[in-house]
ZAMARGU-4260 file (C-alpha; in steps of 0.2 Angstrom, whole numbers, plus 5000, padded with zeros to 4 digits):
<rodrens>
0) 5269/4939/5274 | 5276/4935/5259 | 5268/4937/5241 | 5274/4929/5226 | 5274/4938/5209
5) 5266/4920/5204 | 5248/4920/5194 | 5236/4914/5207 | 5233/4899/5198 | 5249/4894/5198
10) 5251/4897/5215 | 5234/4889/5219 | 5240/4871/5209 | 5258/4871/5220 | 5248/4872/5235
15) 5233/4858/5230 | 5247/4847/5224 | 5255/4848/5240 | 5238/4844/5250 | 5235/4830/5240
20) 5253/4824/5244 | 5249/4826/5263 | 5234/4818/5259 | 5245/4800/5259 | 5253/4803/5274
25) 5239/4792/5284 | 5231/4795/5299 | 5213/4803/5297 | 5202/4810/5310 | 5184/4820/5307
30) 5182/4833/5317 | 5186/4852/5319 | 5191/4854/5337 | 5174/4842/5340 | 5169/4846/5324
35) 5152/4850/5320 | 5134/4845/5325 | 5116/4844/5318 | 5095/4843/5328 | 5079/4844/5322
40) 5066/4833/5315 | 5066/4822/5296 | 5060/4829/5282 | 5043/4820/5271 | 5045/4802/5264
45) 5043/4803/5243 | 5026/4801/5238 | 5018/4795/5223 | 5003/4805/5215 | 4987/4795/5212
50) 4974/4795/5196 | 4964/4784/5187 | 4961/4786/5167 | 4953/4778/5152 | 4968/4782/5144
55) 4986/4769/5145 | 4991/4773/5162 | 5006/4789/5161 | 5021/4788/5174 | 5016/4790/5190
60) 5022/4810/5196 | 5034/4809/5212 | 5034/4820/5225 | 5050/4830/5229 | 5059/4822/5243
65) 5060/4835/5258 | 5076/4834/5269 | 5081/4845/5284 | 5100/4850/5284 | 5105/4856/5302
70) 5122/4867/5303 | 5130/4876/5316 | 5133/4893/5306 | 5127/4912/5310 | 5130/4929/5304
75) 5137/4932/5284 | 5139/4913/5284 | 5123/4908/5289 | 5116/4921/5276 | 5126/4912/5263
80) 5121/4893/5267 | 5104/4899/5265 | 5110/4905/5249 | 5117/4890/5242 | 5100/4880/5250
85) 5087/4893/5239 | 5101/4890/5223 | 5102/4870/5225 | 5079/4868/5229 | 5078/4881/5213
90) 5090/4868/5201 | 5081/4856/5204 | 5063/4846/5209 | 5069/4831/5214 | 5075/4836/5234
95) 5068/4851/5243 | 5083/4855/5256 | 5075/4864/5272 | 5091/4870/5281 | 5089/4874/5301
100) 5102/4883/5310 | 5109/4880/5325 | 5119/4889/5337 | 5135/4882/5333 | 5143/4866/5328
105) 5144/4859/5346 | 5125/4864/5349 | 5121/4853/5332 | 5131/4838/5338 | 5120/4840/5355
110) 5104/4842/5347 | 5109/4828/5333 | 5112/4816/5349 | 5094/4820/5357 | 5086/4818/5339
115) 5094/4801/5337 | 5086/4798/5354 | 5069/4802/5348 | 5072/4792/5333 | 5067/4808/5322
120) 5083/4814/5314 | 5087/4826/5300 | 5095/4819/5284 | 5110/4831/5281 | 5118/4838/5295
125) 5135/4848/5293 | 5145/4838/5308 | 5157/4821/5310 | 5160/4810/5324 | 5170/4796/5318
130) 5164/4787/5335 | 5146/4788/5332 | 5148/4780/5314 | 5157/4764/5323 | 5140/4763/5334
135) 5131/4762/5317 | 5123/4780/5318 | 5128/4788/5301 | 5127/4779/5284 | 5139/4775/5275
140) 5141/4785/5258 | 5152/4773/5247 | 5135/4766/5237 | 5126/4784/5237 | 5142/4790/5231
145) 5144/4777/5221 | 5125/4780/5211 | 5131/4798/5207 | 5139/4795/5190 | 5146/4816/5188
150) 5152/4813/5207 | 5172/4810/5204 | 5177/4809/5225 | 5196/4806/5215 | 5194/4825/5211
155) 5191/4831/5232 | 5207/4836/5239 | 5212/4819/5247 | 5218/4824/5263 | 5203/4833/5264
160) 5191/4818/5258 | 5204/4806/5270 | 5199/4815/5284 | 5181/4809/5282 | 5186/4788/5282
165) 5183/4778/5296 | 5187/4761/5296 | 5189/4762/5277 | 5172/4767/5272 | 5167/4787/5268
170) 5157/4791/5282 | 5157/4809/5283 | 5160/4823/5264 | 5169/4837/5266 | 5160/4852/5263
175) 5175/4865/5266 | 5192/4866/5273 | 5198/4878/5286 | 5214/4881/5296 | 5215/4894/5308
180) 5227/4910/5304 | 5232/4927/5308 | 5223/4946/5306 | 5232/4960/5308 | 5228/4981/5309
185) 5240/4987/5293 | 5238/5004/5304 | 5245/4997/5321 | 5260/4988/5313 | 5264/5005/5302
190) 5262/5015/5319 | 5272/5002/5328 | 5288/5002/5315 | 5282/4983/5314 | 5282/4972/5298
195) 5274/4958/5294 | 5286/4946/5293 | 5293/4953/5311 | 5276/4941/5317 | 5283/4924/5309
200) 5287/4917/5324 | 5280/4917/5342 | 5293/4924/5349 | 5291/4938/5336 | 5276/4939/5339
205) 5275/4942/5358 | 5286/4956/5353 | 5276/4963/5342 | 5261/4964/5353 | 5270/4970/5365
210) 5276/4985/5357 | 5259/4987/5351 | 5247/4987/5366 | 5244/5003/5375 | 5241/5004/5396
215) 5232/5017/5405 | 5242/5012/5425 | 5238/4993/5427 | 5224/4993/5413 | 5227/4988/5396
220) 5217/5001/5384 | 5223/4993/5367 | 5229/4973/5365 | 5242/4969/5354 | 5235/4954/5351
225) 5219/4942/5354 | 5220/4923/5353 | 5204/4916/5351 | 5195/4906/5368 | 5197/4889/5368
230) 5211/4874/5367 | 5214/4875/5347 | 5226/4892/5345 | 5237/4885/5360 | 5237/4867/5352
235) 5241/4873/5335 | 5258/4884/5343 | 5263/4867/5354 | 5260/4855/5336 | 5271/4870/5328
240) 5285/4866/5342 | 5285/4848/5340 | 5275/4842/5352 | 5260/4828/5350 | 5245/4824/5359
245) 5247/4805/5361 | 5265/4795/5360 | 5269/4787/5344 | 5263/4770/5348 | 5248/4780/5356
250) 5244/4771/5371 | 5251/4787/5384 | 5244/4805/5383 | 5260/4816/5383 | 5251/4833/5383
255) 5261/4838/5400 | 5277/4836/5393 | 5289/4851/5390 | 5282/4857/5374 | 5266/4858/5380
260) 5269/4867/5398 | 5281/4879/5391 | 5269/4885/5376 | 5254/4885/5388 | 5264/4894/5402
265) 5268/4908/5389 | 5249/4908/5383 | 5244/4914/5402 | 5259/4926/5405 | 5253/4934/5388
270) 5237/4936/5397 | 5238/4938/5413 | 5254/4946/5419 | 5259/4955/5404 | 5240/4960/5400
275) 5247/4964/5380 | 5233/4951/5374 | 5216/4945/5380 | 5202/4931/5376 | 5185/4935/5374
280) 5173/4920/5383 | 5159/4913/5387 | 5141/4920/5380 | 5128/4912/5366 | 5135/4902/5351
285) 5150/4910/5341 | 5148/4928/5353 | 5165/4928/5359 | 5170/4924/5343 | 5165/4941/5335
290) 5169/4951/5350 | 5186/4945/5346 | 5184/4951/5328 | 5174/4967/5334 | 5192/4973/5344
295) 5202/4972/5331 | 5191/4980/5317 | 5185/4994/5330 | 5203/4998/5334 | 5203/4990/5353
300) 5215/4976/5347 | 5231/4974/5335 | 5227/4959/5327 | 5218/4941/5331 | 5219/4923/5327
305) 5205/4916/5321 | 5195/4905/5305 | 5199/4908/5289 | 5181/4906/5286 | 5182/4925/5295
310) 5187/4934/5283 | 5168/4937/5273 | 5166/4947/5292 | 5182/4958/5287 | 5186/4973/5278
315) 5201/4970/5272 | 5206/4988/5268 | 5210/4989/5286 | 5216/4972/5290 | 5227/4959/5282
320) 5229/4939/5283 | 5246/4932/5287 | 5250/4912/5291 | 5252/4905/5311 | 5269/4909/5318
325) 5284/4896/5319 | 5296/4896/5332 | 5312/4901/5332 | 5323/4885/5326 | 5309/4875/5323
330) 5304/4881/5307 | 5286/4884/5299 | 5270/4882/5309 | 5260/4866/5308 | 5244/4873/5314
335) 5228/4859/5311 | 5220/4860/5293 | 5205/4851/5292 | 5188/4848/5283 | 5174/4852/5290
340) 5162/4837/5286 | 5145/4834/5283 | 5136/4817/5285 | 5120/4805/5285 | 5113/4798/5300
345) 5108/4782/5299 | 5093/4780/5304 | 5085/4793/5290 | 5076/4782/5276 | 5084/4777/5258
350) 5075/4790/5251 | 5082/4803/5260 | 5100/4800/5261 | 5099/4796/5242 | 5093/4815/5242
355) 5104/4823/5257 | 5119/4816/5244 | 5112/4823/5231 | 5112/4839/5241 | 5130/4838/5246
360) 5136/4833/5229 | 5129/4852/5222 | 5136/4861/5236 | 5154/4853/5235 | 5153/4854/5213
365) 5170/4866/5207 | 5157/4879/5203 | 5150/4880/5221 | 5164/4875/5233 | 5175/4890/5223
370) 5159/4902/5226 | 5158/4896/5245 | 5177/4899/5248 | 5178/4915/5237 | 5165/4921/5249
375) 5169/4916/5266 | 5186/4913/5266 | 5186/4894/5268 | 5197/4882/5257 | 5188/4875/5242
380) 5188/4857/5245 | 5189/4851/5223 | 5204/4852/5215 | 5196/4858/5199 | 5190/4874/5209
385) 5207/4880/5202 | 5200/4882/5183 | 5187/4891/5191 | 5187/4908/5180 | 5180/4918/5195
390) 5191/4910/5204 | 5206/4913/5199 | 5200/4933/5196 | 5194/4934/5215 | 5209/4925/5220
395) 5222/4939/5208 | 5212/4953/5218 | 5211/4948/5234 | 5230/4939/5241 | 5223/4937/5258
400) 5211/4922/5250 | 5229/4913/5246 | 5235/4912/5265 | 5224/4899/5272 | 5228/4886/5257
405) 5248/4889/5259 | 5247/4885/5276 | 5237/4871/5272 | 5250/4865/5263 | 5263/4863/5279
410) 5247/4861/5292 | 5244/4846/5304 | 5230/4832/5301 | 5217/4836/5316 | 5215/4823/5331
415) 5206/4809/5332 | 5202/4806/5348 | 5202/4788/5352 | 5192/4791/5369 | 5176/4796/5358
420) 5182/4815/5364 | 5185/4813/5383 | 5205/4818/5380 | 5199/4833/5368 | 5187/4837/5384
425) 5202/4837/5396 | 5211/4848/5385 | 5197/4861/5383 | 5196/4862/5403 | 5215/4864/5404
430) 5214/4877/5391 | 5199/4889/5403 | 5210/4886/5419 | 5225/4894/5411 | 5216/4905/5397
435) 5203/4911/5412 | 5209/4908/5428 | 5225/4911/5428 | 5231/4894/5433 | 5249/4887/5432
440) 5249/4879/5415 | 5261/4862/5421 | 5245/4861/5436 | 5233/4863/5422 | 5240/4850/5412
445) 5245/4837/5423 | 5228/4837/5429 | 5222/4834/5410 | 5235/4822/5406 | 5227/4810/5422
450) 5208/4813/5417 | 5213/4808/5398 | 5227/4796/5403 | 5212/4787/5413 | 5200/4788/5399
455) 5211/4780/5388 | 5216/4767/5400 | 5199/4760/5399 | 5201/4758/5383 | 5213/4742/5385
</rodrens>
């Protein structure tokens, strides 16, 4: 990993400016691998306080709105959104923000979709489905934003902001960035004779972990490395390679062509055959995830790929943060940066959504989205986070906080999957068999590439 003698700040700037350059690039999806969710019940309707006087008749006093935010968060960074919910309800008495966890952003999206059902939705809720909002189901924000004078959207990192558009209307507000990097033991690289920089590429990497994993007879007692469960990793290494999901014109799924089988192929020899790296699945809500963390920070693993949200669960006097891996003559990684979103669903009245954005504008002000990404990890999503003074202190003393915008700066837009996510599906079902079971990636694949070939067939 390199580090530049650079100020933070400056470093910081170099890399927003080259977001908001990516930011023109077009193409804008809103999800994060399926991106988030929401469920529970709406919040009171405003009400107005009755009284009768011989005097002239005062103002009428109004009721705080009450709105339910639902998000998929646990752990330190559920801790910390119920920390920004007790900071925004004491700013103010306008909106009283009730926030109701969920298991995990899938689980909200499920739970969002039965309380749309039951006509009885929440008013905030941190997911995006640019699908839905074509059916009508979330509200557009473009007036709401609009009756916000202090808002400035032109000051949200565009590609960021982009990523929340559908159809040309802002559907869905970014409420932090994230992009999915590396963790590594300083102590198993030093054993190993390993540097940093030995890791850049995937090739290099396999390397590594192989010189790094320990085997009692067929069983492996220490993984060089653990890629996190699930489709993203494995799609993040193929987009570094070249590789797309949909041909150019994008009417045929090409994710069974040679850049895809070669770099899912090399996934389940890792895993299987060469046993120097393992997944953890399955279980409630993000468990797998911090099993995969819990390895590397008890000293069962080397190192992990995983959210740059991670690193509030990290001690970081034992690990280090390094970007994705390349491959050898490609050049740089382009793993998927994205925003994850928050948004309105439709059928919550005026009065609430007017007060859900007045809810999202103080979590995503410089002051808060630097305080959010400070502690969690996450990428701020304003530009004038940067001038942030505790910003740029934390960011001086703590250079693992600079890797996930850097690679941000070279990442991939996330994809929007035109089947409402049935090819997103497919992929996640390829990803098991080979991550899982063991099966041949190219049978894996092919077998996706028909299911999402078919879906998107029906779309003609």
């Amino acid at each position: 990993m390199k580090n530049g003698k650079q100020t933070i700040a400056a470093t910081m700037l170099i890399a927003i400016s080259l977001l908001t350059a990516c930011g023109q690039n077009g193409g804008s999806a809103n999800t994060e691998n399926a991106n988030t969710g929401a469920a529970a019940n709406a919040g009171a309707e405003s009400a107005a306080a009755n009284g009768a006087s011989a005097e002239p008749a005062a103002a009428p006093a109004t009721e705080p709105v009450t709105i339910e935010f639902w998000y998929g968060l646990g752990g330190k960074l559920g801790d910390l959104m119920k920390t920004q919910i007790d900071k925004f309800n004491a700013s103010q008495d306008e909106v009283i923000v009730k926030g109701i966890a969920q298991a995990d952003y899938s689980e909200t999206e499920k739970k969002l979709q039965a309380a749309i059902a039951a006509k009885q939705v929440p008013a905030a809720v941190l997911t995006a489905n640019s699908a839905w909002a074509r059916k009508g189901l979330y509200a557009p924000m473009d007036e709401l934003i609009a009756a916000l004078p202090d808002f400035k959207a032109d000051d949200f990192v565009p590609t960021f902001l982009k990523q929340g558009q559908v159809d040309g209307k802002q559907y869905f507000l970014p409420m932090y960035g994230t992009t999915q990097i590396m963790y590594y033991r300083k102590d198993a690289l030093e054993k190993a004779g390993i540097k940093p920089e030995d890791m850049s590429t995937w090739e290099g990497l396999a390397a590594a972990a192989a010189k790094m994993a320990v085997k009692d007879g067929d069983k492996t007692t220490f993984y060089g490395w653990e890629p996190m469960w699930g489709s993203a990793n494995m799609i993040d290494a193929v987009l570094s390679k070249g590789g797309r999901i949909l041909s150019e014109d994008g009417k045929t799924v090409t994710i069974d062509a040679k850049e895809w089988v070669d770099t899912w192929e090399l996934f389940r020899t890792w895993i299987h055959e060469d046993k120097i790296m393992r997944v953890h699945s399955g279980g409630q809500g993000w468990e797998y995830w911090y099993k995969t963390i819990d390895d590397v920070m008890k000293g069962q693993a080397a190192g992990y790929t995983g959210s740059s949200g991670d690193q509030g669960d990290l001690d970081f006097s034992i690990v280090a943060a390094m970007e994705q891996p390349g491959w050898e003559g490609v050049g740089a990684g382009r793993p998927v940066a994205q925003a994850i979103s928050a948004g309105i669903p439709a059928a919550a009245s005026p009065e609430q959504q007017a007060a859900a954005m007045k809810w999202y504008a103080f979590f995503t002000s410089a002051e808060n989205t630097a305080f959010w990404s400070m502690n969690t990890g996450y990428i701020a999503v304003r530009q004038s986070a940067l001038e942030d003074p505790a910003f740029k202190a934390f960011g001086e003393q703590n250079p693992q906080s600079q890797v996930p915008l850097k690679q941000a700066t070279h990442g991939s837009e996330p994809f929007e999957d035109p089947t409402g996510g049935k090819i997103n599906d497919a992929l996640t079902i390829a990803a098991d068999k080979v991550q899982i079971e063991n099966v041949p990636a190219a049978q894996a694949l092919k077998e996706a590439q028909e299911t999402a070939q078919s879906e998107l067939d029906r779309l003609k």
